[in-house]
Backbone as CSV, one residue per row, in Angstrom:
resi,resn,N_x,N_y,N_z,CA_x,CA_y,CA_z,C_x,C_y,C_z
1,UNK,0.850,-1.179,0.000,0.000,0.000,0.000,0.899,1.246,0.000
2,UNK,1.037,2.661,-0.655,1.542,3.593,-1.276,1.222,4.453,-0.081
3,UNK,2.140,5.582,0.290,1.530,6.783,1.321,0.342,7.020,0.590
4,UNK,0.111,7.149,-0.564,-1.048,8.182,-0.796,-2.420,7.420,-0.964
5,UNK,-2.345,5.829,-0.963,-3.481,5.084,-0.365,-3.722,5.258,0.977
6,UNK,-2.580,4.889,1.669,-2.958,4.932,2.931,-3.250,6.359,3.460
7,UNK,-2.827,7.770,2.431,-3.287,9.199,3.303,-4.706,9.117,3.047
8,UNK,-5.303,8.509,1.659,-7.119,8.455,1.537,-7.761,7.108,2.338
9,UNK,-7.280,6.292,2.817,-7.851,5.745,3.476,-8.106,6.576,5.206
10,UNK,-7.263,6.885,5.384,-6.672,7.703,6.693,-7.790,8.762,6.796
11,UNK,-7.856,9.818,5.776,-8.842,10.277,5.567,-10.330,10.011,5.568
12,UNK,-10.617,9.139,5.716,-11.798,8.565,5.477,-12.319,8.734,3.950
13,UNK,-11.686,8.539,2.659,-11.691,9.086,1.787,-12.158,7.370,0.799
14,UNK,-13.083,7.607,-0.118,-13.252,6.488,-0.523,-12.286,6.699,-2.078
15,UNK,-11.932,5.914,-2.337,-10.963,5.646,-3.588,-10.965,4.671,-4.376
16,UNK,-11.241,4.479,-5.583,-10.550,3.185,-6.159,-9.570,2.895,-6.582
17,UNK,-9.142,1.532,-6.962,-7.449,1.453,-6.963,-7.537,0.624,-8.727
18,UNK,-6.637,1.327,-9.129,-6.570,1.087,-11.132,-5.226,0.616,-11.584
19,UNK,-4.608,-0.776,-11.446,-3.805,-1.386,-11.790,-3.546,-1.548,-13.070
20,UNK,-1.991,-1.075,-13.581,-1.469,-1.249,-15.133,-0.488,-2.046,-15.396
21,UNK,-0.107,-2.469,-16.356,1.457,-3.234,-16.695,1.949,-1.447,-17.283
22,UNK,2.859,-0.929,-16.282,3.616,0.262,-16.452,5.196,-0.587,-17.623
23,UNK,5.015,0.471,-18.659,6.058,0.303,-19.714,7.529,1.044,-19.353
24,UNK,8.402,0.731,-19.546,9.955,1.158,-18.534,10.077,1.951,-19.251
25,UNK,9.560,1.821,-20.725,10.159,2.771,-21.756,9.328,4.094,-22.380
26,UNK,8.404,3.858,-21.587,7.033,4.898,-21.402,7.276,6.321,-20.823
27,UNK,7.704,7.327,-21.398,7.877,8.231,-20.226,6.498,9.120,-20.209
28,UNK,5.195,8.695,-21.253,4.517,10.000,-20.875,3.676,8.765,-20.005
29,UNK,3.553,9.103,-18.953,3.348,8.161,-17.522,1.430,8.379,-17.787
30,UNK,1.055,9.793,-17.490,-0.433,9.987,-17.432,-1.003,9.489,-19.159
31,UNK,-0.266,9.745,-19.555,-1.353,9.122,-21.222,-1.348,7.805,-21.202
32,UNK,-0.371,7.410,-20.999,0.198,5.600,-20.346,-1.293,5.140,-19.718
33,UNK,-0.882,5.624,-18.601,-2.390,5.095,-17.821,-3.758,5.529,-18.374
34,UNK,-4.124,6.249,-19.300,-5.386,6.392,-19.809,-5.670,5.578,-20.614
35,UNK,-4.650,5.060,-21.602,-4.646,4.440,-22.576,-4.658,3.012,-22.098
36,UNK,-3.687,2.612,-21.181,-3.511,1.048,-20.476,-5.181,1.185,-19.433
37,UNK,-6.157,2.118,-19.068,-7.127,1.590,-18.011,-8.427,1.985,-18.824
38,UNK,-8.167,2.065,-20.173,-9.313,2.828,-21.260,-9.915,3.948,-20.604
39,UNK,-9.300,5.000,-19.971,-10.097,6.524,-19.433,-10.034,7.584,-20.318
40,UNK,-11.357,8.063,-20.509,-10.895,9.696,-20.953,-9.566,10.153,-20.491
41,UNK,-8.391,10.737,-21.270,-7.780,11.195,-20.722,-7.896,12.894,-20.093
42,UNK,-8.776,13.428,-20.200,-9.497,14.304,-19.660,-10.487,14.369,-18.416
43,UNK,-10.003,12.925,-17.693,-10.141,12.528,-16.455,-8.950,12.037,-15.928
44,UNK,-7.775,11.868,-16.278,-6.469,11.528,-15.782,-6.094,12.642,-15.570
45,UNK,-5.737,12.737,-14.530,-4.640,14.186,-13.843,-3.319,13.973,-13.661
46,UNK,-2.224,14.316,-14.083,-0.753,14.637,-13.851,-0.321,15.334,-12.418
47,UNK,0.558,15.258,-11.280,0.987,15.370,-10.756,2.880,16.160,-11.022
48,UNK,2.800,17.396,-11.252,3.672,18.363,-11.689,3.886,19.061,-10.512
49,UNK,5.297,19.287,-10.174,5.975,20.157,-9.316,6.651,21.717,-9.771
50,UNK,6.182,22.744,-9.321,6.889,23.743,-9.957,7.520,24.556,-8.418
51,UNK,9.042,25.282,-9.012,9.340,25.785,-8.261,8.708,27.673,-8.327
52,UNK,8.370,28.480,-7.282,7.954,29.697,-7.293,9.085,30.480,-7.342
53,UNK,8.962,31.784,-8.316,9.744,32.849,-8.050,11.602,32.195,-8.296
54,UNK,11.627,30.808,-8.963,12.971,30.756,-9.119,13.843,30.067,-7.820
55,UNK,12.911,29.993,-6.882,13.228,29.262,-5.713,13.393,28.197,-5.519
56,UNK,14.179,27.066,-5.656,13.835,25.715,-6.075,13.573,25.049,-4.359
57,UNK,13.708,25.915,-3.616,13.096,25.470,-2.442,11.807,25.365,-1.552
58,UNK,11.461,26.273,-2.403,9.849,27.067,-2.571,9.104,26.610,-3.592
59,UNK,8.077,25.143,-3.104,7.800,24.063,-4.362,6.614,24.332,-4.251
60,UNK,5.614,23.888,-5.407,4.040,23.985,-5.182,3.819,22.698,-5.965
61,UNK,2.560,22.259,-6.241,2.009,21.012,-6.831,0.576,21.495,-7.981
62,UNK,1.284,21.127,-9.084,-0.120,21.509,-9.815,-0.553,20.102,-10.192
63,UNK,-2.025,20.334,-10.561,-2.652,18.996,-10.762,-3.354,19.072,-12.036
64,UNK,-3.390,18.138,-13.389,-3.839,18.990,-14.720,-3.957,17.744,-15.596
65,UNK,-5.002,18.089,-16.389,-5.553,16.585,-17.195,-3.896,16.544,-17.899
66,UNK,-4.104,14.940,-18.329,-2.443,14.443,-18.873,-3.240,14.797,-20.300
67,UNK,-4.315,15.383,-21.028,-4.253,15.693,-22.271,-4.306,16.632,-22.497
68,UNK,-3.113,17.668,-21.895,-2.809,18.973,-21.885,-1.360,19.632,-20.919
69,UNK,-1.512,20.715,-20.410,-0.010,21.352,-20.560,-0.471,22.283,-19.202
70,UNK,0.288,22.229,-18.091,0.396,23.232,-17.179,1.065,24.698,-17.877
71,UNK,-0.029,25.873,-17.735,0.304,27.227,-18.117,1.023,27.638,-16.617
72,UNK,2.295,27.921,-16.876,2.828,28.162,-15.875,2.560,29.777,-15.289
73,UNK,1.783,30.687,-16.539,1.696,31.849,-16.097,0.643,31.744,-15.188
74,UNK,-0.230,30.833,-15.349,-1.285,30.779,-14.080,-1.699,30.451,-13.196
75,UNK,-0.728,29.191,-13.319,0.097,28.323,-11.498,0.348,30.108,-10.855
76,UNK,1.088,30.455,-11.372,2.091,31.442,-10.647,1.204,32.782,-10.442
77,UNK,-0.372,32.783,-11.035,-0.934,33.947,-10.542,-2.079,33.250,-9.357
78,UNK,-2.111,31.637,-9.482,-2.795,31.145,-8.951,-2.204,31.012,-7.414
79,UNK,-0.772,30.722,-7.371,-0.147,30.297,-6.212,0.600,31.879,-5.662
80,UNK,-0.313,32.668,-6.121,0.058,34.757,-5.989,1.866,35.094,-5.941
81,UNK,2.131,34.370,-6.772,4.000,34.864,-7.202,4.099,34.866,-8.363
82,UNK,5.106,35.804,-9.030,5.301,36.308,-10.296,5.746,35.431,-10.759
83,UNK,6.267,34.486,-10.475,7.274,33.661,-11.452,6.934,31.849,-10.817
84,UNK,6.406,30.948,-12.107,6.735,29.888,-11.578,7.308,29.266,-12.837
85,UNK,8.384,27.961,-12.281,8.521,27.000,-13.336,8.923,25.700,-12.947
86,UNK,9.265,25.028,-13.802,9.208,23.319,-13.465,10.398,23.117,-12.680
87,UNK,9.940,22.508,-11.855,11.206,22.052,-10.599,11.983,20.969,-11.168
88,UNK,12.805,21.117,-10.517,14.028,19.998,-10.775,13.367,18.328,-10.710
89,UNK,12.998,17.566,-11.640,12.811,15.961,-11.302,13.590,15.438,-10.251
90,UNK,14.798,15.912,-9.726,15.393,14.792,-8.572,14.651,15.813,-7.449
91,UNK,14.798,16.982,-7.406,14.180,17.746,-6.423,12.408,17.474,-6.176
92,UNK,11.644,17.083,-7.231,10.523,16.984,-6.586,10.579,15.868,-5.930
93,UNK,11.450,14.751,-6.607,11.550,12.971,-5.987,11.615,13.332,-4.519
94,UNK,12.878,14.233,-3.856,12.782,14.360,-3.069,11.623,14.808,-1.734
95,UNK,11.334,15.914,-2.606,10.380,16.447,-2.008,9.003,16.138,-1.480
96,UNK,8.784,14.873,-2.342,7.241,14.442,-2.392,7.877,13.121,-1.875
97,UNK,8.722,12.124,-1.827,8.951,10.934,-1.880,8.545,9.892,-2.669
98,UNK,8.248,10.790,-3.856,8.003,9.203,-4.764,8.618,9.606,-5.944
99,UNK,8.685,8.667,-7.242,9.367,8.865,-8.133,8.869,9.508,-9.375
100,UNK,9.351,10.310,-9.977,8.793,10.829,-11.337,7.652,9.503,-12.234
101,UNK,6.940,10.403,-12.478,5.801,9.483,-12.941,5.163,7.969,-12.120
102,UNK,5.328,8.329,-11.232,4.264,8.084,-9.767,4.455,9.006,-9.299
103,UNK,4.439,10.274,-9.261,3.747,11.319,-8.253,3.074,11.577,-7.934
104,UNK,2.117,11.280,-6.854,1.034,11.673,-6.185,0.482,13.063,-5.538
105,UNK,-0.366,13.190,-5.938,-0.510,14.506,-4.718,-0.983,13.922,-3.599
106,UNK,-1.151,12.944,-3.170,-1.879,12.682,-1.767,-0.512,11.907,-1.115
107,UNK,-0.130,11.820,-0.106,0.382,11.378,0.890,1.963,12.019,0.577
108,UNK,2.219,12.799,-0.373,3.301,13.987,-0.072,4.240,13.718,1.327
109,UNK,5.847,13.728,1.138,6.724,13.588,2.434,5.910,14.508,3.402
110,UNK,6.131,15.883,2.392,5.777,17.399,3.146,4.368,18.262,2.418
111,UNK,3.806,18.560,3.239,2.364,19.114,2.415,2.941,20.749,2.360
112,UNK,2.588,20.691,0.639,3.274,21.315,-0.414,1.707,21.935,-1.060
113,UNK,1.884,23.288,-1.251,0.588,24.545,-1.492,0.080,23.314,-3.132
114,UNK,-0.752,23.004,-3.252,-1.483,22.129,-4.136,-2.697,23.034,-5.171
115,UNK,-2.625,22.533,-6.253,-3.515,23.475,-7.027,-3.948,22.794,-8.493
116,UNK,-5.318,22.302,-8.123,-5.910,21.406,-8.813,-6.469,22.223,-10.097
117,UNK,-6.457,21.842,-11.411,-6.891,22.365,-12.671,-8.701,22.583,-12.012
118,UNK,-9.164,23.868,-12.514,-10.640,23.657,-12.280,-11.862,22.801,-13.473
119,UNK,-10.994,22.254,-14.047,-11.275,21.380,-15.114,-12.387,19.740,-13.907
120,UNK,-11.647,19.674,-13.530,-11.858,18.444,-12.438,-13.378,18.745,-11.539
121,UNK,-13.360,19.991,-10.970,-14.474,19.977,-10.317,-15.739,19.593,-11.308
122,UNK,-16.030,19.632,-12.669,-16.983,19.575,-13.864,-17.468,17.630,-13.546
123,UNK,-16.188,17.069,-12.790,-16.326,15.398,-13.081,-16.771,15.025,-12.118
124,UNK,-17.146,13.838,-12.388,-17.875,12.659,-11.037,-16.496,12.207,-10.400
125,UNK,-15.664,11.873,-11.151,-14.292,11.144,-10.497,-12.986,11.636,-11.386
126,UNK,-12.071,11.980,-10.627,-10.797,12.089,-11.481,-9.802,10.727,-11.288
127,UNK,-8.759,10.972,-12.214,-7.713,9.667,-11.754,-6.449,10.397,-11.678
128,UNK,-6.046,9.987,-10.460,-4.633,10.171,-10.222,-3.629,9.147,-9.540
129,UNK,-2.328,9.644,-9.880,-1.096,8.990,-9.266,-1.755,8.323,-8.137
130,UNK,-1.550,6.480,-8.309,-1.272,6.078,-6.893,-0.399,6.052,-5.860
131,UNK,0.762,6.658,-6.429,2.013,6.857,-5.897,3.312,5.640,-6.117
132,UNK,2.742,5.147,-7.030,3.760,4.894,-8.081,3.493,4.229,-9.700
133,UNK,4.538,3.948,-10.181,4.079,4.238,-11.790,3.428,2.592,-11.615
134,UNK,2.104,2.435,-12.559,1.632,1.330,-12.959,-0.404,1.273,-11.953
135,UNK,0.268,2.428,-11.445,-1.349,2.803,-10.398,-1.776,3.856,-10.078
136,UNK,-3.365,3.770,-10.425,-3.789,5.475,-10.411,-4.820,4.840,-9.589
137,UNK,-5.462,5.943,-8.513,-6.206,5.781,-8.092,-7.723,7.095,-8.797
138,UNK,-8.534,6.942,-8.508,-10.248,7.012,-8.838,-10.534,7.392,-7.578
139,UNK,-10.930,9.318,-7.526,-10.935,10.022,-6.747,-12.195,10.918,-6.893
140,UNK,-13.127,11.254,-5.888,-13.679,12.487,-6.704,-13.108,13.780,-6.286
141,UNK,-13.558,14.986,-7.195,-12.682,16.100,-7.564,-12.597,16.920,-6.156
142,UNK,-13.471,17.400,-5.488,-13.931,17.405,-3.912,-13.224,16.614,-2.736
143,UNK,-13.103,15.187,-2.632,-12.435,14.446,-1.918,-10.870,14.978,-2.226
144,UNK,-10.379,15.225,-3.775,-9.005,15.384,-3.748,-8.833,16.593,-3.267
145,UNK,-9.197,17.588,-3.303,-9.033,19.120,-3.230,-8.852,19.091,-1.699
146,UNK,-10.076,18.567,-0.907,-10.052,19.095,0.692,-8.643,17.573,0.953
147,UNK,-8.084,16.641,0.522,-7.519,15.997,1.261,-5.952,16.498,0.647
148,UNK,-5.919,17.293,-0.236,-4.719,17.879,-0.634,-4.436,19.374,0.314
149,UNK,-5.680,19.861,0.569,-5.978,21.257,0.877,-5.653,22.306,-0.150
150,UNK,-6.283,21.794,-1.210,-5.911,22.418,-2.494,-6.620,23.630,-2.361
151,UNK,-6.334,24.299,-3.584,-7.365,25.402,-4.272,-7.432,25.065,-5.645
152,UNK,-8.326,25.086,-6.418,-8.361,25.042,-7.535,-8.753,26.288,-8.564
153,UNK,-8.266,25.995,-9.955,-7.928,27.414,-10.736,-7.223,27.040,-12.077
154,UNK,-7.676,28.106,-13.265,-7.455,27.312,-14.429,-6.298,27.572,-14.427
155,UNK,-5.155,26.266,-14.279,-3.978,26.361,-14.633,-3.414,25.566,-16.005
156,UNK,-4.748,24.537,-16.618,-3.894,23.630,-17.351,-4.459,24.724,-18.786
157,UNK,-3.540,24.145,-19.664,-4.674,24.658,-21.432,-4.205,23.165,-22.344
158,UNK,-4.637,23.557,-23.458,-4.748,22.009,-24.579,-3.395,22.519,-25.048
């Protein structure tokens, strides 16, 4: 069981659990899993780390369908700093404790300012990182937001 099963169970959070044969040679991880669990990929969410203002210590978490692109100008008006951009891959590993493409937003080392696409609230269920590659869990958009302590806000575009 993954921190970020056990942070929605913990939660009292109901979830389902979506098992894949993860490809080694796969790097787009969220289209991977839409395609390997037959989902809209406009219900698969990506798990993206950006650093604020150039700070690579100063991390946030955006959350954004995998059939599209975090606008970083609006993470960064969303998370109220002028400047955001993509954090370092070994630095988010660190930061979150899991590995690039299993990143979760739920069970995070350190709870990290979170900011869910407002795309998601429109759905019955989103899918995200189980917290590692080959498993997404089946969330609704509400359950993820208050157990992330997100805010949500249009950050992703096509």
């Amino acid at each position: 069981m993954t921190p970020a099963v056990k942070a929605a169970k913990a939660a009292g959070i109901k979830v389902t659990l979506h098992e894949y044969q993860h490809d080694p040679e796969n790097t787009q991880y969220g289209l991977e899993a839409a395609e390997a669990l037959g989902l809209d990929p406009a219900k698969v969410f990506k798990t993206l780390l950006v650093a604020l203002n150039g700070d690579p210590r100063r991390l946030a978490v955006a959350v954004v369908p995998v059939n599209g692109q975090l606008d970083l100008k609006a993470m960064a008006v969303a998370c109220k700093v002028k400047k955001a951009e993509m954090a370092d891959p070994a630095l988010a590993q660190r930061a979150t404790g899991y590995i690039v493409g299993g990143i979760s937003p739920l069970g995070q080392k350190k709870r990290l300012p979170t900011v869910v696409d407002a795309s998601a609230v429109a759905l019955d269920v989103v899918y995200v990182s189980g917290g590692r590659r080959g498993l997404d869990i089946g969330i609704a958009p509400g359950d993820l937001v208050r157990a992330c302590q997100a805010t949500t806000g249009d950050i992703g575009r096509q």
